[in-house]
N, C-alpha and C positions, 0 to 999 in steps of 0.2 A: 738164405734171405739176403736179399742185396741190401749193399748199405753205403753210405756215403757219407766220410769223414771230413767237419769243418775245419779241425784242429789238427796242426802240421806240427807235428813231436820231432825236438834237433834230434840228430845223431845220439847225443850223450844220454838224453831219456830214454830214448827207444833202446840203448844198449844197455842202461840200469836199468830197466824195465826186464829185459831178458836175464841179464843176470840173475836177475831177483826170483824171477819164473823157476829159476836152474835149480837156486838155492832152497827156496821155502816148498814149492813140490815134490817135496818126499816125504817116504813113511814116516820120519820122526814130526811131522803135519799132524796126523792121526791121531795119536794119543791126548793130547789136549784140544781136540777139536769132536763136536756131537756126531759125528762120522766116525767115531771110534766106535759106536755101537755097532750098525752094521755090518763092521768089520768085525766083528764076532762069529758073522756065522759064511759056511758057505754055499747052503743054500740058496736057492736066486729068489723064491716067496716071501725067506726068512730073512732076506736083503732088504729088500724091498718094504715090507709090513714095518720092519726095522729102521729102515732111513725114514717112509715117512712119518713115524711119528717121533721119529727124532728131529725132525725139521721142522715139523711142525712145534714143537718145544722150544727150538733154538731162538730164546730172546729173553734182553733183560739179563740178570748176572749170570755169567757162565758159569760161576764156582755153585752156585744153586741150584740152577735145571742142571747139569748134566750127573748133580747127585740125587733130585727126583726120574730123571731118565733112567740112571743106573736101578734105584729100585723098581722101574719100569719093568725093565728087563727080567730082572731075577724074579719076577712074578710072572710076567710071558713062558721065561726058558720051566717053570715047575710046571707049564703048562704044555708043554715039549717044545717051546721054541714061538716066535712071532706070529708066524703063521695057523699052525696049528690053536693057539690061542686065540687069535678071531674067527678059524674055522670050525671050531668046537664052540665059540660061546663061553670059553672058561672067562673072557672079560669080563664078566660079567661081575665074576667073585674079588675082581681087582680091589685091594685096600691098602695104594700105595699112600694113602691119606686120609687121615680121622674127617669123618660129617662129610662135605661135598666141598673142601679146600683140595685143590691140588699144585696151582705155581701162581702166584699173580693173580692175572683175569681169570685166568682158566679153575675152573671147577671139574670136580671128581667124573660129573653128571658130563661136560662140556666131553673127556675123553671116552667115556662110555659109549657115547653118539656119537662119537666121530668111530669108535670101536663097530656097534653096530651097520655102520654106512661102507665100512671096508668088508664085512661080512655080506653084506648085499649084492657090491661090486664081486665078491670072489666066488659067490655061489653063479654068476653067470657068466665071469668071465676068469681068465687064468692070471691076469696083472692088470694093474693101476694101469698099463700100457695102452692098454685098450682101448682108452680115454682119448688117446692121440691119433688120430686120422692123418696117415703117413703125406696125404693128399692135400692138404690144407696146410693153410698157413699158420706158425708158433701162436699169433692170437688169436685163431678164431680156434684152436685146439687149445688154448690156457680159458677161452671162456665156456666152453663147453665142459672142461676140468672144473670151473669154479659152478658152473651151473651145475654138475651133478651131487659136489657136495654144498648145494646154496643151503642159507642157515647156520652153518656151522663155527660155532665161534672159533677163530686162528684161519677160515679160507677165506681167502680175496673174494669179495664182491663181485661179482663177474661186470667185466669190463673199469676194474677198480682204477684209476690212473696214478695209484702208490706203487713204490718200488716194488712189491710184494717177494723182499730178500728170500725168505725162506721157503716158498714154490719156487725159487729161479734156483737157490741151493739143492736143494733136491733134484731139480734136473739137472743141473749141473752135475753131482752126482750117481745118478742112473745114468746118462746119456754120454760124456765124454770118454773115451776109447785111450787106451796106451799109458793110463796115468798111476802112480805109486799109490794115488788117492780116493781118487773116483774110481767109480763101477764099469760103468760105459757096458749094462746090461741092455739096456734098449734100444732098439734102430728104426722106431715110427718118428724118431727127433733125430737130427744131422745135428753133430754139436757145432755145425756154422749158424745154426737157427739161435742158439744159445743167448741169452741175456747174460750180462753180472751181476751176482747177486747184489746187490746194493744197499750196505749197510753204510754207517755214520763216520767207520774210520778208513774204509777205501774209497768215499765222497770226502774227505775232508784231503786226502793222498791226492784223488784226480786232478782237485780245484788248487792244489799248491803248484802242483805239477803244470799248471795253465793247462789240463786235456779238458776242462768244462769249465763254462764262466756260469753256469746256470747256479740258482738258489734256491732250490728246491731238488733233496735228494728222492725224487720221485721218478717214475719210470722212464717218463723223456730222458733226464738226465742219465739215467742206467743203460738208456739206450746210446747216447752220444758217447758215452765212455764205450761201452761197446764197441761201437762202430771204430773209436779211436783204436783197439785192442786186436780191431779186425787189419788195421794196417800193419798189424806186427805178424798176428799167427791168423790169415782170412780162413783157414778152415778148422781152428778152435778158440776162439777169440775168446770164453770163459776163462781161458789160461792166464789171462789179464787179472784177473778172480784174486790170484799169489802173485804177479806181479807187483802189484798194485798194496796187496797186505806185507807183504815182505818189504817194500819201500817205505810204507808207515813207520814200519817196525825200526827199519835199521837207522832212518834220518828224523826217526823221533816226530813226524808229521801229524 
């Protein structure tokens, strides 16, 4: 996806940027990050069923979800694992939470349906993949994704113009190739197609850094960071992803 950068990054950013890339993308990332689940397993289903509903989880205190995530799991794996768990229908028996609380907005009732809607996708097809038309462009293949799970509470409204961080996470994810962190299991997405995921403190990193003057951390803005990220690495511009969180981190941004 072509793209075209307004913001002219000196020398000194663009090399703490890479720095930063060097340092914070590796396996010691994983552990305190909801991509730890995933990394559980090494099945490619059990990847997969696994990241997304860890992504879709990923919001709000981290020290929270990722200990309802965690009992996520060990109700999945009784069930032989991610996959097998929406392919059996054992969700069904999920009681990682008393009455129909589960995290926040989300309700018990809210991952059951989103449980069922991944059993539907898998009785006809072999991955979430499926959903990405190698052929077409990142948006008209993220609206087609949000159109087949429309309804569901945590999926983007199709054609949402919010950041939608944790669908961009998730392909981030699945799609980016060679990394200590991501998967890089699927090839219907080129991780040059990739967005950043766009959350509050690598928007709050960009705009110190002058790469976006905009004020709104919504998808335009995810996308002009982007495209800035694309002048560094143009055929994984997501790698901007840890650049950008590693820069927060270490200058306290």
């Amino acid at each position: 996806m072509a793209r075209k950068c307004r913001i002219v990054m000196s020398p000194t950013v663009i090399n703490e940027l890479k720095s930063s890339a060097e340092r914070y993308e590796t396996t010691d990332f994983i552990a305190a990050d909801p991509i730890q689940f995933p990394h559980r397993y090494t099945d490619r289903r059990d990847i997969e069923v696994s990241a997304f509903i860890s992504a879709w989880m990923a919001y709000g205190s981290r020290k929270v979800f990722l200990k309802v995530l965690d009992r996520m799991h060990r109700n999945m794996d009784r069930a032989g694992g991610p996959y097998n768990c929406i392919l059996s229908g054992a969700f069904a028996k999920d009681c990682t939470c008393p009455g129909d609380c589960l995290y926040r907005f989300y309700k018990q009732s809210d991952y059951l349906e989103l449980c069922r809607k991944l059993k539907e996708l898998y009785l006809h097809h072999d991955s979430i993949e499926s959903l990405f038309n190698p052929s077409l462009k990142l948006k008209e293949n993220i609206y087609a994704f949000c159109t087949f799970f429309d309804g569901m509470n945590g999926i983007p409204v199709s054609g949402s113009p919010s950041a939608n961080k944790r669908l961009y996470m998730f392909l981030r994810w699945m799609v980016r190739k060679n990394s200590p962190v991501d998967f890089g299991i699927w090839d219907n997405i080129s991780p040059r197609q990739l967005i950043i995921p766009l959350d509050t403190h690598v928007y709050r990193t960009a705009v110190s850094l002058g790469i976006t003057s905009r004020r709104n951390a919504d998808l335009k803005t995810a996308t002009e960071i982007t495209s800035a990220m694309a002048e560094i690495w143009p055929d994984d511009p997501a790698r901007g992803d840890f650049a950008l969180y590693g820069m927060g981190i270490d200058h306290k941004l």
